[in-house]
N, C-alpha and C positions, 0 to 999 in steps of 0.2 A: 839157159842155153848159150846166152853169151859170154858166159865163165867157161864154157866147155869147147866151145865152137862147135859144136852138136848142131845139123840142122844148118847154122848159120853161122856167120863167118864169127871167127873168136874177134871180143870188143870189150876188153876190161873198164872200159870208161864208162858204156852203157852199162856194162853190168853192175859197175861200182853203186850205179846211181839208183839201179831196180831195188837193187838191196838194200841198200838207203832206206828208200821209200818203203817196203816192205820191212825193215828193221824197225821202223818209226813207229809201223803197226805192232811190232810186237811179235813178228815171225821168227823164232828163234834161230831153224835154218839161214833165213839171211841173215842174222847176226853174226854165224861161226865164218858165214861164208866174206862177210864183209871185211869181218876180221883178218881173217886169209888175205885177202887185199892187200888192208893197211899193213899185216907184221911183211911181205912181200913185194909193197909198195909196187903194184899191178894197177893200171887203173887210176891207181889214187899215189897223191906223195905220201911216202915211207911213214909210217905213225905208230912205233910202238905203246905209247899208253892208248890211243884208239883203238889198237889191235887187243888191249890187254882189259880194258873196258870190255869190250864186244866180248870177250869170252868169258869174262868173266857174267858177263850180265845174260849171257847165255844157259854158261853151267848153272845159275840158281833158276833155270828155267828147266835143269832138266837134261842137258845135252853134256854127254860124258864127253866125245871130242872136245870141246871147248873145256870144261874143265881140266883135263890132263895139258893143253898149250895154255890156261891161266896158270898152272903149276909150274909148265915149266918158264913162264914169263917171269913170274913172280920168283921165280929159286933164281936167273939171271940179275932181273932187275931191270926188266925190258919196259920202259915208258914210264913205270910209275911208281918205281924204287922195288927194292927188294924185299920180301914178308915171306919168312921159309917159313912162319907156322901158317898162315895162308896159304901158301901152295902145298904143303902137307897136306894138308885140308881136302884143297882142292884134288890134289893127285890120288888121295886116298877113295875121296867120290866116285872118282873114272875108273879106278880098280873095283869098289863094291859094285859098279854098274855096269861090270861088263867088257871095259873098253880094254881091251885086247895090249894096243900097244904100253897103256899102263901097267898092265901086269909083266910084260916083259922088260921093261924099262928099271919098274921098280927090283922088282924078282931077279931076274938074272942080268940087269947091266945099272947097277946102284951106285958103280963109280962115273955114268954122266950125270949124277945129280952131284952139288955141292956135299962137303960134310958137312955144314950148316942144315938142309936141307933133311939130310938121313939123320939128324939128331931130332929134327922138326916129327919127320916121321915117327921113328921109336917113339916118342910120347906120347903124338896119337895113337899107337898101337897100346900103350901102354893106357890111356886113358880110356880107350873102347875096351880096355879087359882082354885085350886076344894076345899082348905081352910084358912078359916080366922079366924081360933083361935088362942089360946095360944099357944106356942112354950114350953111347958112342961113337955112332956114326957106320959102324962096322955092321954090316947086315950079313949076317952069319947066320946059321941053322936057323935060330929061335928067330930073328928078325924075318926071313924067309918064310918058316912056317907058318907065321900071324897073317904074311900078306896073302900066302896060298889059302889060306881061310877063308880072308875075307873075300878072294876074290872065287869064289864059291867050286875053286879046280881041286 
């Protein structure tokens, strides 16, 4: 409630620190939420590998939000260098799980990821079996197709 100001007055610094403490526990929510924070720098001073930490340590818990922002941390190179088959990885998770803004992201706007990035993808797609095109960068029919698949539309 004080990440929202719902109830009570907005206080990014208490909040920062609730989710701290809840984080430490193992809450996955305040992970994504902390993380939000640090890549925001709300609360807390600005921290892209802390931000990219938390989601990431999020998404192997399970939370597609945070994995689609470790994808797109890791296709920048926000805090803790750049790994486009890791955020493939990652981005590809948030699309099989659902998460909405990954299927739009990937599917109809694939020029804000790098072409490093969309190369990273096509082989995971390629390595999950759902395609057998060029290795490009160019996400055309066949690259589109696989991801409508997997994201079960």
């Amino acid at each position: 409630i004080y990440g929202t100001g719902d109830i009570v007055e907005r206080d990014y610094v208490r909040a920062a620190g609730l989710f701290q403490r809840a984080a430490d526990l193992g809450e996955v929510t305040a992970k994504f939420n902390l993380a939000m924070l640090y890549k925001h720098g709300a609360g807390v001073a600005r921290d892209d590998a802390a931000a990219t930490r938390l989601f990431l340590a999020a998404a192997e818990a399970g939370d597609m939000r945070s994995a689609y922002q470790a994808a797109r941390a890791l296709d920048r190179g926000a805090g803790i260098g750049r790994d486009r088959q890791e955020a493939a990885r990652q981005a590809i998770a948030a699309l099989r799980g659902g998460y909405g803004p990954a299927r739009v992201s990937l599917a109809e706007q694939p020029q804000t990821w790098s072409a490093e990035f969309r190369r990273a993808v096509q082989r995971e797609l390629h390595g999950l079996g759902v395609y057998d095109g060029a290795i490009d960068g160019i996400f055309g029919r066949g690259t589109r197709r696989a991801l409508t698949d997997l994201s079960g539309e």
